[in-house]
C-alpha positions in Angstrom: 20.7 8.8 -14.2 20.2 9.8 -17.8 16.9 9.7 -19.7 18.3 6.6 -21.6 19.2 4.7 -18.8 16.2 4.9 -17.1 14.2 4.3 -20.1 16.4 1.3 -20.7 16.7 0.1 -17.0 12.0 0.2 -16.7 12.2 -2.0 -20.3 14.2 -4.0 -18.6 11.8 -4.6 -15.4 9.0 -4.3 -17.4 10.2 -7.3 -19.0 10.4 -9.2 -15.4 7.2 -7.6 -14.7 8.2 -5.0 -12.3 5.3 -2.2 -12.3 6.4 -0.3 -8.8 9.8 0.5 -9.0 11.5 1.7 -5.6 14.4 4.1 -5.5 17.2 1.2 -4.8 16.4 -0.2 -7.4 17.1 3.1 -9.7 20.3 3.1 -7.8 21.5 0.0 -8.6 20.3 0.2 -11.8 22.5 3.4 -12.4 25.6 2.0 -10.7 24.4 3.5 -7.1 25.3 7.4 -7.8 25.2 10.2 -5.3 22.0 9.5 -3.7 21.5 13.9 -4.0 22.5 13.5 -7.9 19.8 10.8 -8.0 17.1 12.5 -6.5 17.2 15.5 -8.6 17.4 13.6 -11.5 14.1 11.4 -10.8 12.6 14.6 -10.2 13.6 15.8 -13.4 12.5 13.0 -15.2 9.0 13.1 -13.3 8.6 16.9 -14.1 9.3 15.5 -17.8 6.5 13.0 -17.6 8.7 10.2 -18.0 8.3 8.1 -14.8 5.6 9.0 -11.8 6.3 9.1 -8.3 3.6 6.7 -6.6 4.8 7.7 -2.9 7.9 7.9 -1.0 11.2 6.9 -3.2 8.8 4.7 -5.7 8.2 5.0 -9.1 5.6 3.2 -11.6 6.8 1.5 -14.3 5.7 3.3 -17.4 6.4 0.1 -19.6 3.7 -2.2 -17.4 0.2 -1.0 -16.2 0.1 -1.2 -12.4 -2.5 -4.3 -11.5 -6.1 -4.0 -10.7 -5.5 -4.9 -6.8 -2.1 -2.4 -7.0 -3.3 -0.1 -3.6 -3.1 -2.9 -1.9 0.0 -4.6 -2.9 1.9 -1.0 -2.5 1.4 -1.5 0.8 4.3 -4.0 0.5 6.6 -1.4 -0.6 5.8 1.6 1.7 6.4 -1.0 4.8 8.4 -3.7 3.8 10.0 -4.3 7.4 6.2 -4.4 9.4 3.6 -7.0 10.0 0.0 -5.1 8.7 -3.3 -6.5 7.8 -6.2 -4.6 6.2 -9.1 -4.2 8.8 -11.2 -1.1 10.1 -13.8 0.4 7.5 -11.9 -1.4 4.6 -12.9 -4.7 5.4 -16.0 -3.6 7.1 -16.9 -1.8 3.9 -16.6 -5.2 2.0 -18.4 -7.2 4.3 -21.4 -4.9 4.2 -21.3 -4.3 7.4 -21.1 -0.7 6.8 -23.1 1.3 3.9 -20.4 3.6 2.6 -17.3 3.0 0.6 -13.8 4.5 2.6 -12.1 6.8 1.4 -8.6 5.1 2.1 -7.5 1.5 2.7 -6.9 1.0 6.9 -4.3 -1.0 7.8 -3.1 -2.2 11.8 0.4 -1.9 11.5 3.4 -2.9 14.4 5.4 -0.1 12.8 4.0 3.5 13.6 0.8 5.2 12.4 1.1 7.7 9.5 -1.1 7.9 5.8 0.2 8.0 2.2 -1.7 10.0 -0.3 -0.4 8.1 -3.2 -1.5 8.5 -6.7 -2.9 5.5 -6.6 -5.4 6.5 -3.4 -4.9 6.6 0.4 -3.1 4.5 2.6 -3.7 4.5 6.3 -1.8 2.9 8.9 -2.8 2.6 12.1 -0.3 1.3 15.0 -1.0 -1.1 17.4 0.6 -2.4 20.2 -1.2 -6.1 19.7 1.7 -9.4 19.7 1.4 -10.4 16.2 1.1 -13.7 17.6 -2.6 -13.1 18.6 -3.7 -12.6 15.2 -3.6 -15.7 14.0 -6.6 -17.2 13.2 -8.3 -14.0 13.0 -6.4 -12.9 9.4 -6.8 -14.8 6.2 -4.3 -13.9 3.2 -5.6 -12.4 0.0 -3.4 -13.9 -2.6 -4.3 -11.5 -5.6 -4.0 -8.2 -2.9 -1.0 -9.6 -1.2 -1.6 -8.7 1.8 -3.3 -9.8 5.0 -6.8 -9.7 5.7 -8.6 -9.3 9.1 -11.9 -11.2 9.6 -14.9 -8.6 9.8 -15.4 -9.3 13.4 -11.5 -8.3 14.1 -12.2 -5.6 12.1 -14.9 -4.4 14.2 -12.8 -5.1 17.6 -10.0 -3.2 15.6 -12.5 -0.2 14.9 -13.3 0.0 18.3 -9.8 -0.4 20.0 -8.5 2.7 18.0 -11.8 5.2 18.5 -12.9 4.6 14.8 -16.3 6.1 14.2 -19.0 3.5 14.5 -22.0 5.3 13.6 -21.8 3.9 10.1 -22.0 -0.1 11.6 -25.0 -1.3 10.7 -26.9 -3.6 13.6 -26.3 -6.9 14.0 -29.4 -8.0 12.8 -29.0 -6.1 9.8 -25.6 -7.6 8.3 -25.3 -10.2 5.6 -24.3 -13.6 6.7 
């Protein structure tokens, strides 16, 4: 893939408002070459400064700012086969049931536990072995993150079931409503 046609092919998703592009997508774009030839030159092209590598085979836009809530909705990329909600110290964090910001977002994942360092932040996933089925009514969806959301009280189950630190829980007497 030249530098024109990648220039030309991010314009043109730009324009449909694509800001994370994944590697397919390059392919497709570029008539699906070697998948070698490809590689080395979208690593060219990031050593250039044209396009950055947000994580594994995905690329930001540089025509279209990412969105405010875009950590969270790369999740969507990175796992696009998995059911995952955001729970453990995330959602604990915004609940104020613990005092400290995390230093990643915590997802429970079907798929298998591993973290992205992303230039956009961390991403940790966290495998569980729950039905999916059993979460209902415990996850609400966040519509401008899209992505799932546990309730803080799953959250604190989830914390617990995977040997999260607790220590930063603040009593129950002491959480907001």
């Amino acid at each position: 893939m030249n530098r024109k046609l990648l220039l030309e092919s991010c314009k043109t998703l730009a324009a449909a408002g694509v800001w994370c592009i994944p590697e397919s997508t390059l392919s497709a774009c570029a008539g699906y070459p070697d998948k070698l030839y490809l590689r080395v030159a979208l690593t060219r092209h990031v050593n250039a400064g044209l396009i950055e590598r947000l994580g594994p085979k995905l690329y930001s836009n540089p025509f279209l700012k990412a969105p405010s809530s875009a950590l969270f909705r790369l999740t969507n990329f990175l796992r696009p086969a998995d059911s995952f909600y955001l729970s453990c110290e995330s959602i604990l964090s915004e609940h104020g049931w613990i005092s400290q910001l995390p230093f990643c977002l915590t997802f429970v994942t079907t798929g298998r536990s591993y973290r992205y360092s992303t230039l956009l932040g961390d991403i940790d996933f966290v495998h569980t072995e729950e039905d999916p089925d059993c979460w209902v009514g415990h996850l609400q969806r966040n519509e401008d993150r899209q992505v799932w959301e546990a309730s803080p009280e799953k959250a604190l189950t989830d914390l617990r079931r995977y040997k999260r630190n607790l220590d930063l829980v603040l009593p129950e007497s002491e959480r907001p409503e």
